[in-house]
Kinemage of the C-alpha trace (Angstrom):
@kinemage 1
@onewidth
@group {chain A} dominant
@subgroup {mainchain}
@vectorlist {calphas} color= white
{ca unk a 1} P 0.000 0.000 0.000
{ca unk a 2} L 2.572 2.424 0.956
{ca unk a 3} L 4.322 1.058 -2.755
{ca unk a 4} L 1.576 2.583 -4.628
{ca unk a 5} L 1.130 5.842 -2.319
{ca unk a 6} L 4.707 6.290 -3.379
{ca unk a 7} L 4.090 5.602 -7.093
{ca unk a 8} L 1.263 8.144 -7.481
{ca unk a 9} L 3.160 10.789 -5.467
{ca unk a 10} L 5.523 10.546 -7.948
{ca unk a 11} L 3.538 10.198 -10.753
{ca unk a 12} L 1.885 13.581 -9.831
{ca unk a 13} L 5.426 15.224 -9.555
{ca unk a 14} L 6.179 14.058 -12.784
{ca unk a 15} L 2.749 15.358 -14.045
{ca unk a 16} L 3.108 18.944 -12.566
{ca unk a 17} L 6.665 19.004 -13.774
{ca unk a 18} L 5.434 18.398 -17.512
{ca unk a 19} L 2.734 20.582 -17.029
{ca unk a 20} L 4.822 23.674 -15.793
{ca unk a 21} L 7.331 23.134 -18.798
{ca unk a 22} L 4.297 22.809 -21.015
{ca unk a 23} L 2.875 26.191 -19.756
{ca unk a 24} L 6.271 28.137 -19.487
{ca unk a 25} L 6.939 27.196 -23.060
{ca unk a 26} L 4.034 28.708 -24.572
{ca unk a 27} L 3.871 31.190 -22.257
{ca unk a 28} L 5.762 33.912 -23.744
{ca unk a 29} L 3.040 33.555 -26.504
{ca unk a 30} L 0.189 34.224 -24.678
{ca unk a 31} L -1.000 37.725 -24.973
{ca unk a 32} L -3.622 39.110 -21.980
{ca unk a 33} L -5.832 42.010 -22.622
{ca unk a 34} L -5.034 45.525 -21.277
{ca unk a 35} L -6.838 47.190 -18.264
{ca unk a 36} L -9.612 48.720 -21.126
{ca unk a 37} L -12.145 49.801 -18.128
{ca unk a 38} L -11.999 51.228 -14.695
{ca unk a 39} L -15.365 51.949 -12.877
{ca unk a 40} L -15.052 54.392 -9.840
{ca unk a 41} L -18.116 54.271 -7.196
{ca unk a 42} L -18.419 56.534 -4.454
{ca unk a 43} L -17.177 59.631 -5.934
{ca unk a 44} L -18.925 61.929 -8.816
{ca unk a 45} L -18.240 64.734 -10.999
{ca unk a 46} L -14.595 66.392 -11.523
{ca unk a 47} L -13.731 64.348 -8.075
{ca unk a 48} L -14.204 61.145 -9.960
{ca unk a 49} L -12.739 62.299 -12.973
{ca unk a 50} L -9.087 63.122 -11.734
{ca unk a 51} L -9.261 60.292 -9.636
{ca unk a 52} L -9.783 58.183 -13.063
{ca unk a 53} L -7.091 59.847 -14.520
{ca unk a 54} L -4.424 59.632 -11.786
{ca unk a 55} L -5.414 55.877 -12.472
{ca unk a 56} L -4.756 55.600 -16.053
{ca unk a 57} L -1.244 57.480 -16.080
{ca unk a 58} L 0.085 54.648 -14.031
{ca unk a 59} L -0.134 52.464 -17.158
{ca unk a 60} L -1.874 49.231 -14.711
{ca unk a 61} L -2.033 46.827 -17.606
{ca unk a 62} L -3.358 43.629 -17.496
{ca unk a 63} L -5.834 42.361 -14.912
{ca unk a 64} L -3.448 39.085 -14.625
{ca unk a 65} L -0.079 41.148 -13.586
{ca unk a 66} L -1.731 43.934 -11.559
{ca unk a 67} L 0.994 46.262 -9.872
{ca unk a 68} L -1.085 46.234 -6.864
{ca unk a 69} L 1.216 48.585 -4.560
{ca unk a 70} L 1.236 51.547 -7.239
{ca unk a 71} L -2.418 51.330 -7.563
{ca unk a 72} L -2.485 51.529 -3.464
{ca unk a 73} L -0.178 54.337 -3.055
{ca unk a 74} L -2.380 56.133 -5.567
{ca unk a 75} L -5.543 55.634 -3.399
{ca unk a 76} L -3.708 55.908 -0.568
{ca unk a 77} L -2.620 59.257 -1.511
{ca unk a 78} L -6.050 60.655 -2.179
{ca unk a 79} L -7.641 63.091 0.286
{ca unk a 80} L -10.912 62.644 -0.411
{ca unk a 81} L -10.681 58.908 0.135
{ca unk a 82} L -11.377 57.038 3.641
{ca unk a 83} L -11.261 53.566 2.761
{ca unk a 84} L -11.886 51.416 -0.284
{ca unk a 85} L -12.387 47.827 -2.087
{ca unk a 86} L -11.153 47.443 -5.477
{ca unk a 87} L -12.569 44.405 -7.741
{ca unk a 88} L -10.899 42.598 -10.461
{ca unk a 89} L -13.667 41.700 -13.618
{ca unk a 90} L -11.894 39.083 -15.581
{ca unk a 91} L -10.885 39.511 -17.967
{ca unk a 92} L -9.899 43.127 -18.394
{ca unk a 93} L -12.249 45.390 -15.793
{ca unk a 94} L -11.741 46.888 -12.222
{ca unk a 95} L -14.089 48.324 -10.324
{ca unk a 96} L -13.045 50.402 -7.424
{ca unk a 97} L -15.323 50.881 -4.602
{ca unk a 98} L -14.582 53.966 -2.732
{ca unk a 99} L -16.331 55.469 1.205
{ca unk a 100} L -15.702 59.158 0.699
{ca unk a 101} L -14.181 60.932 3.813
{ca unk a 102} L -16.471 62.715 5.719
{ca unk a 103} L -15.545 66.166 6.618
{ca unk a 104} L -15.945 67.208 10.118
{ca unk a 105} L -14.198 71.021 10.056
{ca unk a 106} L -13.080 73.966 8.696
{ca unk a 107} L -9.065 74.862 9.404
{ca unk a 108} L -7.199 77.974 8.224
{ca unk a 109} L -3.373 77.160 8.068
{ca unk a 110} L -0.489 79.095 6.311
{ca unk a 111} L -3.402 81.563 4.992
{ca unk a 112} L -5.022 79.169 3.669
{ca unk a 113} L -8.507 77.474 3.810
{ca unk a 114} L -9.224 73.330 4.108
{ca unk a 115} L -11.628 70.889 5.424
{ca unk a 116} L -10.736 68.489 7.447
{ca unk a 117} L -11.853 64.715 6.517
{ca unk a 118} L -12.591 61.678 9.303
{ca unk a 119} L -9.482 59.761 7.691
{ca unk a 120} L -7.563 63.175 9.263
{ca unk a 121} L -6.640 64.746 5.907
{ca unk a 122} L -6.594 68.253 5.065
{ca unk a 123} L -8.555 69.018 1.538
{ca unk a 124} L -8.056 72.523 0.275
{ca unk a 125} L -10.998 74.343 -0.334
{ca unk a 126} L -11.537 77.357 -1.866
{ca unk a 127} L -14.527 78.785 1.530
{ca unk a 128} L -14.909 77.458 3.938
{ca unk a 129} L -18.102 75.428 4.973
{ca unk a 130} L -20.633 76.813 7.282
{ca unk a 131} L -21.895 74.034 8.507
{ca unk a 132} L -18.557 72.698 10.085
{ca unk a 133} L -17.118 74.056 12.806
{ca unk a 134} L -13.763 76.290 12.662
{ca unk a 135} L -10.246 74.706 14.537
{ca unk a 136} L -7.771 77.357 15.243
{ca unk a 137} L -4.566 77.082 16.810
{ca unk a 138} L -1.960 74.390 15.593
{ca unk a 139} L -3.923 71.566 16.794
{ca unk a 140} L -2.792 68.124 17.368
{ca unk a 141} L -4.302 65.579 14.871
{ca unk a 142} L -4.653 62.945 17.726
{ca unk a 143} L -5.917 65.483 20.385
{ca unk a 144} L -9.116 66.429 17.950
{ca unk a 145} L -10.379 63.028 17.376
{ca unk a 146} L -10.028 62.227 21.175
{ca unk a 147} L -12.034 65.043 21.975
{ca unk a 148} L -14.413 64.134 18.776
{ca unk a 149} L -14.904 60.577 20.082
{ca unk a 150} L -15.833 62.365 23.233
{ca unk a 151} L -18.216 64.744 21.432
{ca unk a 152} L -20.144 61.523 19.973
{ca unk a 153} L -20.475 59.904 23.322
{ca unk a 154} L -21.646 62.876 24.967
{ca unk a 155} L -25.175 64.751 24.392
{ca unk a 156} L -23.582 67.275 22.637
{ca unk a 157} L -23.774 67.236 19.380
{ca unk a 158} L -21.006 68.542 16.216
{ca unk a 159} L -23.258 71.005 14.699
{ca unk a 160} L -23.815 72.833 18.226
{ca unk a 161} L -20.134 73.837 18.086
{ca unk a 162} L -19.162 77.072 16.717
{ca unk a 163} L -15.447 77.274 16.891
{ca unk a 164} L -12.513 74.895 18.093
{ca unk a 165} L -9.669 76.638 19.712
{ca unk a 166} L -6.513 74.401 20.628
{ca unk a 167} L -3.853 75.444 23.333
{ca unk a 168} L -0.042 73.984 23.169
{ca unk a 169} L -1.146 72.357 26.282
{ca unk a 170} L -3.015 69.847 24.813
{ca unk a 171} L -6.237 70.814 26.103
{ca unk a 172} L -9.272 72.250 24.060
{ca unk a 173} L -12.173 75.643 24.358
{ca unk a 174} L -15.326 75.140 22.454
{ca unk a 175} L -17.442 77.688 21.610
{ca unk a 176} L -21.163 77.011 20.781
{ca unk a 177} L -23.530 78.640 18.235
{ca unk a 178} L -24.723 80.589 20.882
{ca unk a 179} L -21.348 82.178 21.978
{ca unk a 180} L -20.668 80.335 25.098
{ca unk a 181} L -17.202 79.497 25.886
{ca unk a 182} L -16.827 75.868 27.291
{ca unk a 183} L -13.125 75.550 28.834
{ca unk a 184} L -12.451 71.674 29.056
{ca unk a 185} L -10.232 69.981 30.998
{ca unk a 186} L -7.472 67.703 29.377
{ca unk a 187} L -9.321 64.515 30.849
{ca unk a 188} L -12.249 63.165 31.288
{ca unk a 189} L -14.131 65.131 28.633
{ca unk a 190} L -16.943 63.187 28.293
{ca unk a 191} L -18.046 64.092 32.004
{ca unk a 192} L -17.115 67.178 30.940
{ca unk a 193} L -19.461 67.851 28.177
{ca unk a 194} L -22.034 66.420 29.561
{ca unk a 195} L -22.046 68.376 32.620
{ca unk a 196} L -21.688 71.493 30.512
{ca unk a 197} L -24.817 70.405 28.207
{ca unk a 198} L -26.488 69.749 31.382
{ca unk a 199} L -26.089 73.311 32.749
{ca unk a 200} L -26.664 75.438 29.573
{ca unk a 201} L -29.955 73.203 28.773
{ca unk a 202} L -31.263 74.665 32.153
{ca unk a 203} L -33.124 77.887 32.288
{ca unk a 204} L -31.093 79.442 35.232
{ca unk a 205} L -28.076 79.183 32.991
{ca unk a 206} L -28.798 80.710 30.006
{ca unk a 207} L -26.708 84.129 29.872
{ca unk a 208} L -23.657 81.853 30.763
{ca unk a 209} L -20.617 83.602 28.627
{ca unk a 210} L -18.041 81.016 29.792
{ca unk a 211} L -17.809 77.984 31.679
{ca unk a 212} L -14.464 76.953 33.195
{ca unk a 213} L -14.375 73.427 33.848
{ca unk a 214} L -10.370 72.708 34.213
{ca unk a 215} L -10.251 72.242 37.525
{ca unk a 216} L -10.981 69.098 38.482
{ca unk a 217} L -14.338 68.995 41.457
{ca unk a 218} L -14.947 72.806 40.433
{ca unk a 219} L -17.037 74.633 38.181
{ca unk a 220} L -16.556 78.471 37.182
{ca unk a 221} L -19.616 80.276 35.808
{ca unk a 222} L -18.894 83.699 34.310
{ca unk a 223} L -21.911 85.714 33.225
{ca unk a 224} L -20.589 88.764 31.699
């Protein structure tokens, strides 16, 4: 038994071996289509456009000998891109599936204006968006979605903030729509917000100019 084990092991050796010299031979002869479509989904308009040409100056190919790292640098390299999923259609097709950042403020840097996205990438824009809320100060990437996280968890919510202002100390002022100044600790901001949210949402607090909450156990009210 283990005889003819032995025999068909190497009779399938033999057979790959013949096989492999069969297909390298003609090999060289075999010519595979060229790359002839690329189908973008997620992004429209002149975004989708420049994205589809960044694509096809990279010269991709065939489907069969994909350079995958040059076409992942290139999305990679995108702003507008969070993440993606890119689909080979045999036998000369991809189709690139893209999640479009989201952008969650407005920052002025170097006298100039951008939006920043939710994969933390700065996209120049020409004005800036109303609807987001301004950073100033040389923030810390890190530091803003830390405090973001915090803004999800607590009951405050993105579009109630006015302004962002960041301090080389690491810790963050927010200023709502209606002008109040909410000084936040460098900790435990979700306690923080909510407490604040708590106090402004109450009638007695309304003409509240600035709350100081960076001392831990304290509160400082300033009506003026």
């Amino acid at each position: 038994m283990q005889l003819r084990l032995n025999k068909k092991i190497l009779l399938y050796i033999f057979l790959i071996i013949f096989l492999s010299t069969l297909n390298n031979k003609f090999f060289s002869k075999i010519k595979f289509k060229n790359i002839d479509k690329i189908t973008i989904r997620g992004l429209e308009g002149e975004e989708r456009r420049d994205l589809l040409n960044n694509l096809e100056l990279l010269n991709l190919k065939n489907i069969f000998f994909l350079n995958k790292y040059k076409l992942i640098k290139k999305l990679e390299a995108n702003e507008l891109i969070d993440n993606y999923t890119v689909f080979k259609k045999y036998p000369s097709s991809l189709e690139i599936r893209i999640n479009k950042t989201k952008f969650l403020a407005n920052v002025f840097k170097d006298g100039k204006s951008f939006v920043l996205g939710s994969n933390g990438k700065l996209i120049q824009t020409v004005d800036k968006n109303n609807n987001l809320p301004n950073i100033y100060g040389d923030y810390n990437k890190d530091s803003f979605f830390s405090l973001l996280k915090s803004i999800k968890k607590s009951n405050f919510k993105l579009f109630e903030i006015k302004n962002l202002y960041f301090f080389k100390s690491g810790r963050w002022d927010i200023e709502t729509i209606d002008n109040m100044i909410i000084k936040l600790p460098k900790k435990n901001l979700e306690n923080s917000l909510n407490l604040s949210f708590d106090l402004i949402s109450n009638n007695k607090f309304k003409k509240i100019k600035i709350l100081d909450l960076r001392q831990d156990n304290q509160v400082i009210i300033n009506g003026k």
